[in-house]
N, C-alpha and C positions, 0 to 999 in steps of 0.2 A: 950769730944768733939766729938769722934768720932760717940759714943753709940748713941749724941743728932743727928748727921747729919745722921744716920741709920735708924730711925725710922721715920725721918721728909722728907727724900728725898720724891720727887717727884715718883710717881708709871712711870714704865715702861708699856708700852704697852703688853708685854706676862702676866706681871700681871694681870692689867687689864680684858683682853679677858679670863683669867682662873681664876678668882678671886673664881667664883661659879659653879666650873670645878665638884666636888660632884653631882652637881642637876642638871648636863645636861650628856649628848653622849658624851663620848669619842671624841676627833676631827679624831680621824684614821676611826670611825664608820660612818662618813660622809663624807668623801675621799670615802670609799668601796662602800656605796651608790649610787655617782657620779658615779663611774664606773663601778657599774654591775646593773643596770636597770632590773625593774620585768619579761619584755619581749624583746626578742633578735631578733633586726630585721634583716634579710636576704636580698641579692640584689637576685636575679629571673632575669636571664637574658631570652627575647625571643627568638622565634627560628631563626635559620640563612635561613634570605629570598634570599638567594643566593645560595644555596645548591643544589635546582633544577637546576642550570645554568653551561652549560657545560664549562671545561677551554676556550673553542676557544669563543664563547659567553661572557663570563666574560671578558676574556683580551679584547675583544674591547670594553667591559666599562668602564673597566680601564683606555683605554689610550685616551679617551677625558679629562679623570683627568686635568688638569692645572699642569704645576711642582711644583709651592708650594705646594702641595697639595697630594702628592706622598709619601713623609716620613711620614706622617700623617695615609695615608692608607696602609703604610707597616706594622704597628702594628693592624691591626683590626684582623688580624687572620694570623696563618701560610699561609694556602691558599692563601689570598692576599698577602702573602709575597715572595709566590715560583713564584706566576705570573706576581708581578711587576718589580720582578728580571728578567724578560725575555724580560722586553721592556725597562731596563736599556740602557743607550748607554753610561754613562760614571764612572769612574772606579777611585779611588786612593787607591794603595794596598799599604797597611803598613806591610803586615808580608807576607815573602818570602815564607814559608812554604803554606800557602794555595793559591799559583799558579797553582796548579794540578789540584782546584773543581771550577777556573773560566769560564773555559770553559762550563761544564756541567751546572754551574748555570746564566751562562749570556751568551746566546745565540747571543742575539743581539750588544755587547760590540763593540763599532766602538773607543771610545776614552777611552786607558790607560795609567794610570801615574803609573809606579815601583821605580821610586825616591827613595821616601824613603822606601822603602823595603828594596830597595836596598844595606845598609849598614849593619854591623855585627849586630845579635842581642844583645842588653845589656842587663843589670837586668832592673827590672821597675821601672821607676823613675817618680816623678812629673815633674819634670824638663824640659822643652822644649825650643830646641833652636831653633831659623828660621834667616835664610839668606836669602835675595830675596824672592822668593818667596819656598822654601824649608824649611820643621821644620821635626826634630828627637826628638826622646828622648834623653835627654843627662844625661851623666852615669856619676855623680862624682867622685867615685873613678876612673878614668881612667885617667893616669898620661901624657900629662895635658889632663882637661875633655875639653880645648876645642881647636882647630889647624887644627887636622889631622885626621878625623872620619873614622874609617878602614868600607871596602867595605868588600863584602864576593866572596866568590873563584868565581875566574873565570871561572873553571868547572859548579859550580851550575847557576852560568848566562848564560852559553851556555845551559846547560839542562834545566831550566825554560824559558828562549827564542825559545826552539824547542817544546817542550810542548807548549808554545801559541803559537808557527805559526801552530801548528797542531789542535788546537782547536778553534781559532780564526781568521780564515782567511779573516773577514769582517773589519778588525782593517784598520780606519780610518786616527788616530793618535795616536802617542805613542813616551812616554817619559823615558827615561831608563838610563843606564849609560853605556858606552862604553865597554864593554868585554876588559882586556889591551892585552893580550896573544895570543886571536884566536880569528878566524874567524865565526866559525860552527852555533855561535847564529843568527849571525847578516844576515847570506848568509840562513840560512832555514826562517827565516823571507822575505827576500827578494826574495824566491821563490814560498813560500805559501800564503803569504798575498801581493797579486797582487795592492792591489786597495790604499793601504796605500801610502797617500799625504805630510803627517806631522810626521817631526820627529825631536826628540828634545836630543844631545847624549850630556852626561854631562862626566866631565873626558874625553874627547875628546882625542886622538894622532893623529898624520899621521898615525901609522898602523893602528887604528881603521879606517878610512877609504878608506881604502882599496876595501872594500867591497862593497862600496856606491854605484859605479854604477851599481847594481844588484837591486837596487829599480828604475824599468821604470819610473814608475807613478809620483814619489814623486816632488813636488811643493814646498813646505816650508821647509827649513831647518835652525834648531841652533844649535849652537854648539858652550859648555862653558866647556873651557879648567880648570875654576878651579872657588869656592865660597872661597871669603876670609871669615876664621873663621870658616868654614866647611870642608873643603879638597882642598890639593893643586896636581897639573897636571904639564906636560912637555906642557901642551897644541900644538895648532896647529899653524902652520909654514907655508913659502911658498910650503913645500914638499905637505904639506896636502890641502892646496890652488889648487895646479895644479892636482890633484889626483880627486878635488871637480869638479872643473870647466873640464875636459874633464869624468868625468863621471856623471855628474849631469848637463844635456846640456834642461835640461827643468823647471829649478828651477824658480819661481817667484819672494817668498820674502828668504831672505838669513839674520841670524843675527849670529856675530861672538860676541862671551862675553870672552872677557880677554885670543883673541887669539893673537899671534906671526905673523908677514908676513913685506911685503913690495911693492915696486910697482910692481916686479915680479908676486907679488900672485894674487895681482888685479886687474893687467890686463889679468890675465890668465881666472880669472873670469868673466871679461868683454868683452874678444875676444870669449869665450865659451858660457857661458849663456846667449844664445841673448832674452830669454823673463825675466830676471829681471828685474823687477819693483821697487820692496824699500831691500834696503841696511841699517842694520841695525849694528854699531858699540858699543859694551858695556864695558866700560873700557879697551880699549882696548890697547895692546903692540907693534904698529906698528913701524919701522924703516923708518927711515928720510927717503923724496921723497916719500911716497904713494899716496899722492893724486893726483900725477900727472896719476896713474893709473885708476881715475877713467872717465877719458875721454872717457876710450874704453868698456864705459858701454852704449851701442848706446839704449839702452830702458829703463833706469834708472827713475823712475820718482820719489820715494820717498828715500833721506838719511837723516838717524836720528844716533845723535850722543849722549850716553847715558853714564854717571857719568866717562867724558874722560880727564884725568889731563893735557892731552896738545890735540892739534889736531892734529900736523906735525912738528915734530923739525926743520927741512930743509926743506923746502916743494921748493927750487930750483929756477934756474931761471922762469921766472912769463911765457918768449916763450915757455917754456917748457911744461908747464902747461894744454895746452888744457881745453874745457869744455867739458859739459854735456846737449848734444843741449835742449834734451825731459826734463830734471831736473821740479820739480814742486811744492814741497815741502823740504825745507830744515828746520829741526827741531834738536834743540839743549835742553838737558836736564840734567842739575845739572851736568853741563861741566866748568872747569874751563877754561876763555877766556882773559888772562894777555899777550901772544903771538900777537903784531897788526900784525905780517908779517905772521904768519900761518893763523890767522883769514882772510887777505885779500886774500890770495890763495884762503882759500876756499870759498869766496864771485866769487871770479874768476873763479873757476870750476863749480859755479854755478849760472852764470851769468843770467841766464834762469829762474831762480825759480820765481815763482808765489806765494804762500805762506812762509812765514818765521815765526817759533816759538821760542821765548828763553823762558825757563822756569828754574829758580832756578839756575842761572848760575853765576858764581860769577867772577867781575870783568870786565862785563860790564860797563865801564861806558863812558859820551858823546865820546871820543876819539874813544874808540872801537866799538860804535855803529855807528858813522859817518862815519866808511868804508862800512857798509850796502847801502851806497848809490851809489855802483857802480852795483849792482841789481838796471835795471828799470821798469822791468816790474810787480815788484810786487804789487798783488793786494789784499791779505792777511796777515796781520801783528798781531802777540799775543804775549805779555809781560806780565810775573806773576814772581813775586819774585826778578825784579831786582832792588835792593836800589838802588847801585850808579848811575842810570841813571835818569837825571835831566830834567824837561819840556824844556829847551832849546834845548838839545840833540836832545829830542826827536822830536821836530819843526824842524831842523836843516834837517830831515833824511825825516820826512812822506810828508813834501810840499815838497819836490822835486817828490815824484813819485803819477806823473799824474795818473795811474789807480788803484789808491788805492780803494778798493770799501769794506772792513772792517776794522775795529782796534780793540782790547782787550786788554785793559791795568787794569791787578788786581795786587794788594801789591806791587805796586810801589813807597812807602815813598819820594823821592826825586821830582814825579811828583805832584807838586801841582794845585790846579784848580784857587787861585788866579792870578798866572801867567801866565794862556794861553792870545796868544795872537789873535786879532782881527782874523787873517790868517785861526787861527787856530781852530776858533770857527766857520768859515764860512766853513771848510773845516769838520765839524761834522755835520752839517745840509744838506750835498750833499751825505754821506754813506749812504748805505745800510743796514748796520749793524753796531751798535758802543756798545758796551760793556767797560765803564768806572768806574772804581773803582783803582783810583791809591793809595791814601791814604786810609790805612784800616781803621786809630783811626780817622779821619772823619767819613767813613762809619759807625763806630758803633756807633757818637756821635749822627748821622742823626737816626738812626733807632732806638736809647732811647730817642728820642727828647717825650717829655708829660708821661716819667713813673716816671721820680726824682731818677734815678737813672743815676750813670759816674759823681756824681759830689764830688766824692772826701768825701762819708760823712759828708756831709752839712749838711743831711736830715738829720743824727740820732744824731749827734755830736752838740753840742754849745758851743762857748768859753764863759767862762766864766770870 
């Protein structure tokens, strides 16, 4: 049986193709073929028609370049690459060690990020972790690989911080991490680099700043006392608050990320900095009563509140409370809003505002949107992401305020367009601007409407 099914199977395919393998070329003889060709052709590149053109010449051809357009022409030749480097202005250094050759190679360097330099060097891993907006390499074997990602000495932050104030003293902005020990980095930066506006110190303390008001200049400050999942801080407090505000008496925008304070800190800030304008909170740790401090912010005109698990434990008696006369923007973002008595203070200290944002904010719904309606004068209103609030809510809040002149309502499920009502169809025909898309699986039923697709496999399925 077997002998009869051996001889009678069907031929395979390598049979086949070799059956009359004798009377042809080897198959390896036409692989070699394939790949070495009777004549070798050569690329001949021509000559460089830039060669006669002096560097000072050349860089100003350079820099009509466009920015996309820039990394493209950093590889056409070393020369354009030692000259594009000198009309660089901005910078993210990943390795600590070549801090010494940025000065002599980027002249013009107005904006640096040391972030991530900034932590201990590991072994080379594929592995990359990012928090906000910060990514390292991360080192598995490092017991655990991910919590507490160690910095490097505080020595070498003072000596690579005095090395760039001494070779960069056009630095615009820069972002680093707080020296925790001394001062020496942070005060020769503050003596040499005059013109520096923006600064961004991560691991933040009250000691670290100490030093602050030795930057005149400086307008914009942040300061994140710790990244969950990256490194944890003592962060900053009311000490580091009043430290801020009497030596930083010219600040405009101010954001604190997952700092410590109270109303003490706030209004210290707000008695001191008499030109900030937007106040910006990032999950923040504040103790009960702050917001009563934001009254003594006499030029305030944007607060945004960012991934905040409460707004005010105790935000106090309501007499207490004061407003925010100038206030003009109040925006809320992937803040949890379950509190109606902290949420209504802060509608009270902001009684003024003009524009209102929620975005991605959970636990909105009609109840806690219906305090928005002790703000009258707003005339900007955007909602994205909030399910539980319902088309009635949302009628209930926008006809009352007479100078409403835009709306934005995207991925609001709970707003539907069968139930608006007359009011409220009459009051979209008088805006200025209206941007409506509350239900999204509408939106995308509307925009496959004639392809045959969204319908569940109609198209390719039959029952049978």
């Amino acid at each position: 049986m077997h002998e009869h099914n051996r001889h009678h199977r069907l031929r395979s395919w390598p049979e086949l193709w070799f059956a009359d393998a004798p009377l042809k070329p080897p198959l390896k003889h036409v692989v070699l073929d394939m790949h070495l060709p009777e004549k070798q052709q050569t690329l001949t590149l021509g000559p460089d028609l830039t060669a006669p053109l002096s560097d000072e010449l050349l860089l100003r051809l350079l820099s009509a370049l466009p920015d996309s357009a820039l990394p493209a022409a950093s590889l056409v030749c070393k020369r354009w690459l030692r000259l594009l480097d000198r009309l660089r202005r901005r910078l993210i250094l990943l390795d600590w060690s070549s801090l010494p050759r940025i000065p002599g190679r980027f002249p013009e360097l107005s904006d640096l990020d040391l972030l991530p330099a900034s932590f201990f060097p590991s072994s080379p891993s594929p592995l990359i972790l990012t928090r906000d907006s910060v990514s390292i390499a991360l080192d598995p074997y490092l017991e655990p690989p991910i919590g507490d990602s160690p910095f490097i000495s505080s020595a070498a932050l003072d000596s690579g911080l005095g090395t760039l104030a001494q070779g960069c003293p056009n630095l615009r902005r820069l972002s680093l991490v707080a020296p925790p020990a001394s001062e020496a980095g942070l005060m020769s930066l503050a003596e040499r680099c005059t013109t520096l506006q923006e600064l961004e110190l991560h691991r933040c303390t009250d000691v670290a700043l100490r030093p602050i008001s030795a930057f005149t200049n400086l307008q914009i400050l942040k300061l994140v006392g710790s990244i969950e999942g990256l490194y944890r801080g003592p962060g900053v407090t009311d000490v580091g608050l009043t430290i801020l505000a009497h030596g930083c008496k010219r600040l405009v925008k101010l954001e604190l990320a997952r700092c410590e304070g109270s109303y003490d800190g706030i209004s210290a800030v707000g008695r001191c900095c008499f030109m900030l304008e937007e106040l910006t909170l990032t999950d923040h740790r504040m103790d009960a009563g702050w917001l009563a401090g934001l009254s003594f912010c006499g030029n305030l005109k944007t607060l945004r509140l960012q991934g905040c698990r409460s707004i005010d434990a105790d935000p106090g008696p309501a007499e207490h409370l004061g407003t925010c006369p100038t206030i003009e923007r109040l925006q809320l973002q992937r803040c949890q809003l379950r509190d109606k008595r902290s949420l209504s203070a802060l509608y009270m200290v902001c009684e003024a505002v003009r524009e209102i944002m929620f975005q991605n904010c959970w636990g909105l719904d009609n109840d806690m949107f219906g305090i928005a309606s002790i703000c009258r004068r707003v005339k900007f209103l955007c909602l994205e992401g909030c399910s539980l609030l319902t088309t009635e809510g949302l009628e209930s809040v926008v006809l009352s305020w007479n100078d409403l002149q835009s709306l934005a309502v995207v991925s609001c499920n709970n707003i539907k367009n069968e139930v608006v009502s007359p009011a409220m169809s009459t009051l979209f025909s008088v805006l200025k601007e209206l941007k409506w898309r509350p239900d999204s699986k509408s939106v995308l039923a509307t925009s496959l409407v004639g392809t045959g697709m969204g319908k569940k496999g109609g198209r390719f399925f039959k029952r049978t």
